[in-house]
C-alpha positions as CSV (number, residue, x, y, z in Angstrom):
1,X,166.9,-30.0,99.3
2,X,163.4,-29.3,97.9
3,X,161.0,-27.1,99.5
4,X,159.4,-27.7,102.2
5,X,161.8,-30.3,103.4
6,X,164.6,-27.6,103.2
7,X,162.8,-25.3,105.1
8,X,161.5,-28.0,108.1
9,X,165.9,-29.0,108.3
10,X,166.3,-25.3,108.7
11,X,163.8,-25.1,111.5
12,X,164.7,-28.6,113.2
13,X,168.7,-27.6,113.2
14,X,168.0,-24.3,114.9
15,X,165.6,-26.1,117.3
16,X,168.4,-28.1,118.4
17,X,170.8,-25.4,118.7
18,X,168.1,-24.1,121.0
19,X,167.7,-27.3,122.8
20,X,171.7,-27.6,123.3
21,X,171.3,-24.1,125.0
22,X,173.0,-22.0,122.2
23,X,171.8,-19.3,120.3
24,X,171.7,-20.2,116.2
25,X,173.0,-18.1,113.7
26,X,172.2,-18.9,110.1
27,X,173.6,-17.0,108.0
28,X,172.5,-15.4,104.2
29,X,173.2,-12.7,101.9
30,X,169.4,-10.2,102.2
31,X,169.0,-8.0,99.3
32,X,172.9,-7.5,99.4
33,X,173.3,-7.4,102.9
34,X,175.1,-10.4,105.0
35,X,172.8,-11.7,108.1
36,X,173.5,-13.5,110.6
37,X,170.6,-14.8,112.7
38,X,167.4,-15.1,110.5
39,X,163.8,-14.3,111.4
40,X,161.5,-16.8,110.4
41,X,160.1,-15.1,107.4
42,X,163.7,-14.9,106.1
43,X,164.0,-18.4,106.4
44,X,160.6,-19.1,105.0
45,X,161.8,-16.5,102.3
46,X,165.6,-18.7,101.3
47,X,163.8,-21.6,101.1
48,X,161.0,-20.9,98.9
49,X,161.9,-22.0,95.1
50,X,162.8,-19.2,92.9
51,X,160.0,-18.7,90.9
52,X,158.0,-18.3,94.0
53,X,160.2,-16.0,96.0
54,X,161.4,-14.2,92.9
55,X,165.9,-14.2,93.4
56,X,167.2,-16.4,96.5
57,X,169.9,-18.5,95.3
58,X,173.3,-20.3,96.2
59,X,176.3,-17.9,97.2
60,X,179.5,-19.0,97.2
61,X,182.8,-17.6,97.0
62,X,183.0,-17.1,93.0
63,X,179.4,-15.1,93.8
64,X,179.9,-13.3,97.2
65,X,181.3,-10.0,96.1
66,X,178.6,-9.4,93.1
67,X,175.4,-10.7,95.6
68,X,176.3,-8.1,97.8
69,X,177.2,-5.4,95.1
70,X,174.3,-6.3,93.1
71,X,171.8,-6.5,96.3
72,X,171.0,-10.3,95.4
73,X,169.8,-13.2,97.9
74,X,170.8,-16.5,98.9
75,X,172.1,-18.7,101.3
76,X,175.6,-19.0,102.1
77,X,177.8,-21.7,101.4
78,X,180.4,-23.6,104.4
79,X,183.5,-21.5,102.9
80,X,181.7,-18.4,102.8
81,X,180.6,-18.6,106.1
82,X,183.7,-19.1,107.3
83,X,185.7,-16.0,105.4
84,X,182.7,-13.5,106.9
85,X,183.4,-14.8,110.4
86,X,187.0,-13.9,110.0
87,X,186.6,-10.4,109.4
């Protein structure tokens, strides 16, 4: 999605989760580091387009191992998510 709309989903979802009385959990690869639970400024941060926020991109399971060895940033794909939660 293009920013801002990707950013206002990202907000709206966790809202929700709020609402539905859980505690959300998004979930990205920081400067090499897996997160789960982003502040608001990380969010802000993932969403903003790349020339803007300088490296965020898409990590999926062909890029998971070199984001995190190479300190990159991005958001975590559905597969990804699910392999980090298994360990």
């Amino acid at each position: 999605m293009p920013y801002p709309t990707n950013l206002n989903v990202a907000n709206r979802c966790e809202q929700l989760i709020r609402e539905g009385g859980a505690i959300p959990a998004t979930i990205a690869v920081l400067d090499g580091r897996v997160k789960v639970g982003l502040t608001q400024s990380q969010l802000e941060r993932l969403a903003t387009p790349r020339e803007e926020s300088g490296s965020a991109t898409k990590v999926s399971r062909r890029d998971f191992a070199a984001s995190i060895a190479l300190g990159k940033t991005g958001g975590m794909s559905t597969p990804i998510f699910t392999e980090c939660s298994c360990c």
